[in-house]
C-alpha positions in Angstrom: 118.7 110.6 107.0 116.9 107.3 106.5 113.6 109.0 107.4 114.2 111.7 104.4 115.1 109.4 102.1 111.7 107.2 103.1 110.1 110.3 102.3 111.7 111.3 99.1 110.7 107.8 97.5 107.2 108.3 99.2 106.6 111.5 97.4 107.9 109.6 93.8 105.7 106.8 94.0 102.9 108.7 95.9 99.7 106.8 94.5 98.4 110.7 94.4 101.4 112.2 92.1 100.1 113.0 88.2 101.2 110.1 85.7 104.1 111.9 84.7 105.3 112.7 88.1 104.9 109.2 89.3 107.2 106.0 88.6 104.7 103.4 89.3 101.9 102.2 91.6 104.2 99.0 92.5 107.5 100.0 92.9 108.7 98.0 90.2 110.4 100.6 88.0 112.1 102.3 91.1 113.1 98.5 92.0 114.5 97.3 88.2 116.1 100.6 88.1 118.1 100.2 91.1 119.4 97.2 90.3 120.6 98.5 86.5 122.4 100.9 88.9 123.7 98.2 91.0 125.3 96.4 87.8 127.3 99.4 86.5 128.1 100.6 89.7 129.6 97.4 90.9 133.1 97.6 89.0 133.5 101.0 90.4 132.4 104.3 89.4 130.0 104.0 86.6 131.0 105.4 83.2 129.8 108.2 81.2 128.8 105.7 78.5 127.3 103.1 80.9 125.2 106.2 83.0 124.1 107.2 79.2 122.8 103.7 78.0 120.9 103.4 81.5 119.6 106.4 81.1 118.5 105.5 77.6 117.3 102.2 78.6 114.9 104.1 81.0 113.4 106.3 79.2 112.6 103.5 76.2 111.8 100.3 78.0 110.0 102.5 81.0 108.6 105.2 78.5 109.1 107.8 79.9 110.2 111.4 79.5 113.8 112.7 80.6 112.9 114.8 83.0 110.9 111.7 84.9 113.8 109.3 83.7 116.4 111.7 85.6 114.0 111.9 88.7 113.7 108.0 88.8 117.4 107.6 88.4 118.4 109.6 91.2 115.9 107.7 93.5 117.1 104.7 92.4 120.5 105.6 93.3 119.5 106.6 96.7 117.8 103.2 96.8 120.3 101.2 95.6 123.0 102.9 98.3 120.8 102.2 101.0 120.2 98.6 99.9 122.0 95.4 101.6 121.3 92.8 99.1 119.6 92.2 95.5 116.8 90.5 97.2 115.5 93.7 98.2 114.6 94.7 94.5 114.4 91.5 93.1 111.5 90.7 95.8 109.8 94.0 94.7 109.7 92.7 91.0 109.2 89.0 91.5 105.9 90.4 93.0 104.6 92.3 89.5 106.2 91.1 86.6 105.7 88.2 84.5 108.3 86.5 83.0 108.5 88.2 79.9 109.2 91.2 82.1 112.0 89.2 83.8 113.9 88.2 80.9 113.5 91.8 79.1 115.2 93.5 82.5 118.3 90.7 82.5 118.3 92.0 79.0 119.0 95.5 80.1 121.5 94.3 82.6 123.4 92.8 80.2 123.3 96.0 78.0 124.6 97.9 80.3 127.5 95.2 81.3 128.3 95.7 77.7 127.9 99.4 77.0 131.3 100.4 77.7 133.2 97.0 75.8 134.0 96.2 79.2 132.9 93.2 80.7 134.1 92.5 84.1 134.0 89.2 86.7 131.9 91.3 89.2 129.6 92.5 86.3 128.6 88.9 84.9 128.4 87.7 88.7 125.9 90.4 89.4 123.3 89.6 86.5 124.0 85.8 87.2 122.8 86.5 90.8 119.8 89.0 90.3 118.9 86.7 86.7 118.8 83.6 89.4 116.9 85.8 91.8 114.2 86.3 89.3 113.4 83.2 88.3 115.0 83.4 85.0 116.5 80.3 83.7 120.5 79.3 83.5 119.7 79.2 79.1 117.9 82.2 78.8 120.4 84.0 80.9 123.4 82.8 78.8 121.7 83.5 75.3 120.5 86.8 75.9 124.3 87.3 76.9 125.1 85.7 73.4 122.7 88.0 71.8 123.8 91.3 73.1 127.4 90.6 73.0 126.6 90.0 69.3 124.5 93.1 69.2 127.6 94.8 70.9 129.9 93.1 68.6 128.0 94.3 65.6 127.6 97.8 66.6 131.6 98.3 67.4 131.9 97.3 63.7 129.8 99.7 62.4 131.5 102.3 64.6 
């Protein structure tokens, strides 16, 4: 089993693969995405809503196209099952991404924690860890919280 899934992330981000087959050379975007699925999946069974705002998130911040957004999901969520601790992405994206990076991925986290106007203990606890994990600060953590609660907040009014 863990052999085949070895192989199945092997083949997706198989330095040989076409550009729109492939995820990345480094890993990074199968990494960041299993964490997002780590967040929503945390509280339970993620929601229609929150599996629609990843996979919106993914296809936007990663560019890609849906078809490559669905296979990177799925491979993500094979990773992410498989996975004993947040280090294990966190690591992969500490490696690549500069902090710009960092603080646009906590971003997503929190979009997602706030997708479905749900915000739980284990959610916030989650990006506090993986935001501390990659190096992103206590401040910016808690005002990009700010910012897309407002965001959130703003968007429910509208609705």
């Amino acid at each position: 089993m863990l052999e085949k899934l070895r192989q199945f992330i092997s083949d997706v981000v198989a330095p040989d693969a076409t550009a729109d087959q492939k995820f990345d050379d480094t890993g990074f975007r199968l990494a960041a995405t299993a964490l997002l699925i780590h967040v929503i999946s945390i509280d339970g069974a993620p929601s229609k809503i929150e599996q629609d705002k990843l996979h919106s998130l993914i296809e936007t911040r990663f560019e890609l196209n849906p078809g490559t957004a669905d296979r990177l999901i799925e491979a993500a969520t094979l990773v992410e099952g498989e996975a004993v601790d947040l280090y294990h992405f966190t690591s992969v994206i500490m490696r690549v991404v500069d902090e710009p990076g960092r603080i646009r991925l906590v971003e997503m986290m929190w979009e997602l924690v706030f997708a479905d106007g749900k915000v739980s203990e284990f959610e916030e606890n989650v990006v506090w860890r993986a935001a501390d994990l990659l190096g992103v600060s206590a401040r910016d953590r808690v005002e990009l919280k700010r910012r897309v609660a407002g965001d959130a907040a703003e968007t429910d009014a509208i609705a």
